[in-house]
N, C-alpha and C positions, 0 to 999 in steps of 0.2 A: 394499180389494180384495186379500186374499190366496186364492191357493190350493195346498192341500197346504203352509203354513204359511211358504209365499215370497211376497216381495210383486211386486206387476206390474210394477215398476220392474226389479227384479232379475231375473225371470224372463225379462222380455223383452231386457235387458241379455247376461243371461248366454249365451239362444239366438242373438242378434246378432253377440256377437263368437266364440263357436263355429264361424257362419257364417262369418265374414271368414276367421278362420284356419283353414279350412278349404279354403280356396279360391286363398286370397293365397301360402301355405304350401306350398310345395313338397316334399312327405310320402313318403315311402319307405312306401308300402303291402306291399309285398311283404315287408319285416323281420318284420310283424307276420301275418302270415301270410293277407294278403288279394290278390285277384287285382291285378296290374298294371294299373289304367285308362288306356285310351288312347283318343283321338277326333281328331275334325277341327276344323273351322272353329266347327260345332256348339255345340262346348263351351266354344270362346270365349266364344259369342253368352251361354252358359250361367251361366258363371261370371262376367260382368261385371250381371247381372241377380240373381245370391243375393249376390254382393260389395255389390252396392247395395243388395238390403234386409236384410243385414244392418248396414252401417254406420248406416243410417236407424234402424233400430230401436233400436240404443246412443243415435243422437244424439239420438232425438224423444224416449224415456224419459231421459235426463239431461242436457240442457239444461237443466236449474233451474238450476245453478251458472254456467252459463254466461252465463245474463242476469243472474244477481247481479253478476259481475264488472262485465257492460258495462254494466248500470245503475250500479256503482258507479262507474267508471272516466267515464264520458259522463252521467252523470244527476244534474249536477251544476247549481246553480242552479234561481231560480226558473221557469226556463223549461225547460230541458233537462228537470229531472228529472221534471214530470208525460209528458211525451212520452215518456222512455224505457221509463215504466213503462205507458203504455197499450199502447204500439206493441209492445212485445215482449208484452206478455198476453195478448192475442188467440191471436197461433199456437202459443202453450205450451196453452193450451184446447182449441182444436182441430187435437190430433194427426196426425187421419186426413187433412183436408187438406194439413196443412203435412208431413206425410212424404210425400203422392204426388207435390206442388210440389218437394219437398225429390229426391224418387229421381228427377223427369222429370227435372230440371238435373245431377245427380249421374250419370246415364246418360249422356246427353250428353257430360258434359266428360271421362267416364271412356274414354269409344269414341277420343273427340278424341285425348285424352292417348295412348293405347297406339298408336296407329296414329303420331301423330307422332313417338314415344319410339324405334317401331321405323324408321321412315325414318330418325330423323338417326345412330340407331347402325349402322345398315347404311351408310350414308354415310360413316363411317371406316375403312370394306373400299377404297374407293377413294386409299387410301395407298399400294397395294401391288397393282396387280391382274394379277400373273402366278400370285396361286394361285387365279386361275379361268380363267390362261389354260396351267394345265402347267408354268410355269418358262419357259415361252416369251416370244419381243420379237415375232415376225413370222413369219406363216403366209403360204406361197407355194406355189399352186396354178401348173402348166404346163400345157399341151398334148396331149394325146395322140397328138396327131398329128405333132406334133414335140417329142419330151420333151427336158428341159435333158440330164437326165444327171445327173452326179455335179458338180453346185453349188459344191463346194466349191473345186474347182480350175477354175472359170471363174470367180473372185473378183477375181482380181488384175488382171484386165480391164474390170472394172466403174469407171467415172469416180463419183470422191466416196465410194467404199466401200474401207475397207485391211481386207484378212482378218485383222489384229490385232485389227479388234471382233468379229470374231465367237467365239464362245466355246464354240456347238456349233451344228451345223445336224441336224437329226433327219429321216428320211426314212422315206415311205409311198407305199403304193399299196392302189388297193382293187379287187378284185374279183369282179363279177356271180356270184351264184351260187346253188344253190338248198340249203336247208336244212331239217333234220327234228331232234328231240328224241328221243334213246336212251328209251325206255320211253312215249312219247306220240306214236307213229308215227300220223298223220292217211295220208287216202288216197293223197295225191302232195304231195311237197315242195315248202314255198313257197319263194320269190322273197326275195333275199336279198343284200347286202353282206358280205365278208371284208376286213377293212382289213389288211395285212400294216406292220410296223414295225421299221427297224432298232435296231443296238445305240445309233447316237447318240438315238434317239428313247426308249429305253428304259432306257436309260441317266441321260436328264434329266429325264423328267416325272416331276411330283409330284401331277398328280391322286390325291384318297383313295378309299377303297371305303367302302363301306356293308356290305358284304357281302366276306370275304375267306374260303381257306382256311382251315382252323387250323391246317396245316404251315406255314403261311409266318407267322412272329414280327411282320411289318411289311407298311406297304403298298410300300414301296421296295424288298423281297425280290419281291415278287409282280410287279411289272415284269421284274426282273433274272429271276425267272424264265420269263418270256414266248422271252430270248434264249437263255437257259442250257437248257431243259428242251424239248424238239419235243414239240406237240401239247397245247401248254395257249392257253388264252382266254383273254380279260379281257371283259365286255360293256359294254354301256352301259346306264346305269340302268333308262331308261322300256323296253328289250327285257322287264324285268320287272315283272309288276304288285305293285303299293303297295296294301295294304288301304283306303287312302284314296282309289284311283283313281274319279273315273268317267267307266266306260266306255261309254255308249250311242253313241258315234260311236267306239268300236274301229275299224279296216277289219279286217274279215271274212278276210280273208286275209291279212294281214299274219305275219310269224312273230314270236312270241313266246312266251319259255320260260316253263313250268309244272311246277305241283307244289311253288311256294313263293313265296313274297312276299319283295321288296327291305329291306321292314323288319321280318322275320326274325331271328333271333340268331345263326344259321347257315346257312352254305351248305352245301347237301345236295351228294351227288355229282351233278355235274352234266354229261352227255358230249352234243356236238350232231353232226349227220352233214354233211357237207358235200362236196358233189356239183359238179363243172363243169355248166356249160350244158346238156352232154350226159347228163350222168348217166351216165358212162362211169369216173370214176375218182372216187373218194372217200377222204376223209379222219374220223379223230374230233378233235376239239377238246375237249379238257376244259376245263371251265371255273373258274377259278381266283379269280375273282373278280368284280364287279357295282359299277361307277362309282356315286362318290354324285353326287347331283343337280345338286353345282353344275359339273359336266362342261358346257364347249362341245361340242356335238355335231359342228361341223363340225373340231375337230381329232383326234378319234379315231376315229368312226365306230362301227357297231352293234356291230360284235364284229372283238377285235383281237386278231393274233397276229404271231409271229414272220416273217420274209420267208421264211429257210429252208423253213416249216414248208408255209407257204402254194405256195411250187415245186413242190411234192408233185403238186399240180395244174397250177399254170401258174405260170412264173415271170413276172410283170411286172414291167415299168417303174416309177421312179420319178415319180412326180406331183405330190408334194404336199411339202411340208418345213416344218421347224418349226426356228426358229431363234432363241438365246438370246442375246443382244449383253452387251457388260462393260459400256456404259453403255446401260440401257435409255428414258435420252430423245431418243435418234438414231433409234428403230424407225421414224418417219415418215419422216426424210429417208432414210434406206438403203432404206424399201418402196420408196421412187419414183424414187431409184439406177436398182434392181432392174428394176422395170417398164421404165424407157426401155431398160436395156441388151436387156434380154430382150423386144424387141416382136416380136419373129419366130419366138417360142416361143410366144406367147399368154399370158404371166409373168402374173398377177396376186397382187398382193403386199398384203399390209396390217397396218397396227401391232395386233396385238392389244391393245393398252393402247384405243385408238377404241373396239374391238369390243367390248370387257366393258361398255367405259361407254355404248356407245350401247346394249347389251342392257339394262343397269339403268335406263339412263334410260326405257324403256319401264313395267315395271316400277314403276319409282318415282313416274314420271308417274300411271301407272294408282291408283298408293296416295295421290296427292298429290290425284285426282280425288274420291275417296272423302274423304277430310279437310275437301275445301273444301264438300260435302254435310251434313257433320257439322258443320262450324263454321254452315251455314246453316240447320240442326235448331236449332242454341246463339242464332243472333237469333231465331228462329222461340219459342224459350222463353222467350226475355226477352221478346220480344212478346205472348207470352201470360200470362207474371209480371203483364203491365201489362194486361191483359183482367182475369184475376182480381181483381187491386187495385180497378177501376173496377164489378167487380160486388163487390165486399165495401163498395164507398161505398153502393151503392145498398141493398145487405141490410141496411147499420147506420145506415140514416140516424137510427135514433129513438137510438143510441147518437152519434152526431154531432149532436145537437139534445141531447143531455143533458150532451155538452160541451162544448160552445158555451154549455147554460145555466150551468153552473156557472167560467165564465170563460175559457175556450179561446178563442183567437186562430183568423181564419178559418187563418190560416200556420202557426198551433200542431197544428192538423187534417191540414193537407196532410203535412207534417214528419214526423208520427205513419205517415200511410200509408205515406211512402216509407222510412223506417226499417223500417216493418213487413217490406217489398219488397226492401228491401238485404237485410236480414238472412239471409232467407232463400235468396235468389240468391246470396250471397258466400258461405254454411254451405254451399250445393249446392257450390258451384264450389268450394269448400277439399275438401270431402270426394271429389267424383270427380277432384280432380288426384290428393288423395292414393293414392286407389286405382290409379290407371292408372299413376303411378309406382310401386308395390308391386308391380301386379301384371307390369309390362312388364320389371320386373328382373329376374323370374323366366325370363320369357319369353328376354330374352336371354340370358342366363346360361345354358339351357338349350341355345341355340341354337348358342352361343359353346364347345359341349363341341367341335363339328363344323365349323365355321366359325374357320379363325386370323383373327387381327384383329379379330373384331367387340369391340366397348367399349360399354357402357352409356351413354348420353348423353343428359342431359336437356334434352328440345326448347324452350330459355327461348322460342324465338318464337313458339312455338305458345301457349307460358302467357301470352304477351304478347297475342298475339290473342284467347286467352279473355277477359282481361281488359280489354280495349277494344271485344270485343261489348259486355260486360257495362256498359260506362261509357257505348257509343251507345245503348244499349237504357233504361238509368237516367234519360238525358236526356232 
């Protein structure tokens, strides 16, 4: 079987691993002068589907060597070695079977793998979790109706709290207002938050941008110039749309800027209007910057500027404070300090270290649902491994009656099948771990340009549960 003077072993070898590294390979297209590909969920689904039949196709075309060995290695004796050489014969003959048995298992454990790979590396962000909470220990929301004031000097009043821990407190207010976009004026302005922030607030957070100036060197200038500069912005991510959004439950009148997308390479000039209640006194806000996504929304707010800046309009009250402790495993007992002292303010107080981990724990729970599906796909194909095996006895019975005549053991029979059955359930499950580990390191690594903390981490428990599907499903 050659064609064009290659043989089918090679050819289909050579297209096989083209495919893997083409997929697994994290490739700078743009050097070579081809467009920058980018997708969504999509091309996950994509590339774990040609990762798997191209690895299939290397393994199904050169497994010959590979049965040599374990026939040499295990096909020893007079008993072993007619077995090893039956039981592996069969699925070397028939290719087209034993690759689509070979890619069902190989899917499976590769989906398995990547999705576990990314939970337990996201899981070592929880070392550290003030850089999803700003630099912050404890977010403390007041009253409007009776505002604390200035916090910091009712400290030394508070039972169980010394103002030596704290390290900064950062202060906000936000408000109601209506808003329009310089060059995409709609008929009347929507409905709207201005979160206003002082210099402690601006001063300590470390949220990043996705999107930033290009006057400004860092994202730590782009704060400092929120206090420094009157009439610049910062927003919050989702105010702008992602080409990955979707939108079919947009609200219709929500306000959200246009004329560019969050993941952009640049931010256009961007100027918004911003009106009181009345639509009587107005402001521009330039916008200086666009939150990346792992922003809490409830410590910044939709769009955020200066307090000066925001007086312009109305000067309010303080409401809200973000507060950074020297030792951040007190944030619980200081929250609730906080609260008793301040019950006649309406204080509520909370550790942000809680808040991050009860938002991932959502999140992770949600990814942990999806695993525990996948891993029920992984018995669902051992269970079917063992359908097939039970119709290949009934298809070769005149092949089981020809070895049986020629001295086969009824147990020498059975041995033969499940040999046949491992083999190829262990080849699957080697090949999609190896995959999902290939390609999840990509994944991270990519992830990890934008995320501090995250680490590659290989899920042994998960390999461990493949592995003991695989050992209940054998038995």
């Amino acid at each position: 079987r050659h064609a064009f003077g290659v043989s089918e072993r090679k050819a289909y070898s050579a297209a096989g691993s083209v495919i893997v590294l083409l997929w697994i390979v994290s490739w700078d297209f743009a050097a070579v002068g081809l467009p920058d590909f980018t997708g969504g969920i999509e091309m996950f689904i994509f590339s774990g589907v040609m990762l798997v039949i191209g690895a299939v196709w290397v393994t199904v075309f050169n497994a010959g060597p590979l049965v040599r060995v374990l026939t040499a290695l295990m096909g020893r004796g007079q008993t072993f070695s007619p077995i090893m050489r039956t039981s592996l014969a069969y699925p070397m003959n028939t290719r087209f079977r034993t690759g689509m048995t070979l890619a069902m298992f190989s899917l499976i454990v590769f989906t398995l793998m990547v999705l576990s790979t990314i939970i337990a590396s996201f899981g070592s962000l929880f070392n550290d979790t003030r850089q999803f909470s700003g630099g912050f220990d404890i977010s403390v929301r007041a009253s409007l109706a009776n505002p604390v004031g200035d916090l910091a000097s009712q400290l030394d009043g508070v039972d169980g709290v010394s103002a030596s821990e704290i390290e900064v407190i950062g202060g906000q207010s936000g408000l109601p207002v209506k808003l329009q976009q310089v060059g995409f004026l709609t008929d009347e302005a929507r409905d709207g938050i201005v979160v206003s922030a002082d210099a402690g607030f601006t001063s300590t957070v470390d949220f990043g941008f996705a999107l930033r100036d290009t006057s400004y060197e860092s994202d730590e200038a782009v704060w400092r110039a929120l206090e420094e500069e009157p009439n610049t912005a910062v927003v919050w991510p989702f105010l702008v749309p992602g080409r990955g959004d979707f939108n079919f439950r947009e609200d219709p009148d929500a306000f959200r800027l246009q004329g560019f997308f969050r993941d952009d390479d640049k931010l256009p000039e961007v100027t918004i209007q911003v009106f009181d209640r009345t639509e009587q006194q107005m402001i521009n806000l330039q916008v200086i910057g666009v939150m990346d996504d792992s922003v809490l929304p409830e410590l910044v707010g939709p769009i955020v500027t200066s307090r000066e800046t925001l007086a312009q309009i109305q000067d309010v009250p303080l409401l809200q404070y973000q507060i950074r402790l020297n030792d951040p495993s007190r944030a619980a007992a200081i929250a609730e300090a906080l609260e008793d002292h301040f019950v006649g303010n309406g204080l509520i107080a909370e550790s942000l270290e809680e808040t991050v981990r009860d938002q991932f724990a959502i999140n992770l729970g949600f990814n942990r649902l999806i695993r525990g599906f996948m891993s029920l796909g992984l018995v669902v194909g051992v269970a079917a491994l063992g359908v097939i095996s039970a119709r290949s006895v009934v298809e070769r019975r005149v092949l089981i009656g020809m070895l049986r005549a020629i001295g086969y053991q009824r147990t020498m029979v059975q041995a033969s099948f499940l040999i046949e059955s491992s083999f190829i359930a262990l080849l699957g499950i080697v090949l999609g771990m190896a995959l999902g580990l290939g390609l999840s390191a990509g994944i991270i690594s990519e992830i990890s340009e934008d995320i501090d903390g995250l680490v590659y981490r290989i899920p042994w428990a998960a390999a461990a549960l493949v592995c003991g599907c695989y050992r209940c499903g054998d038995r």
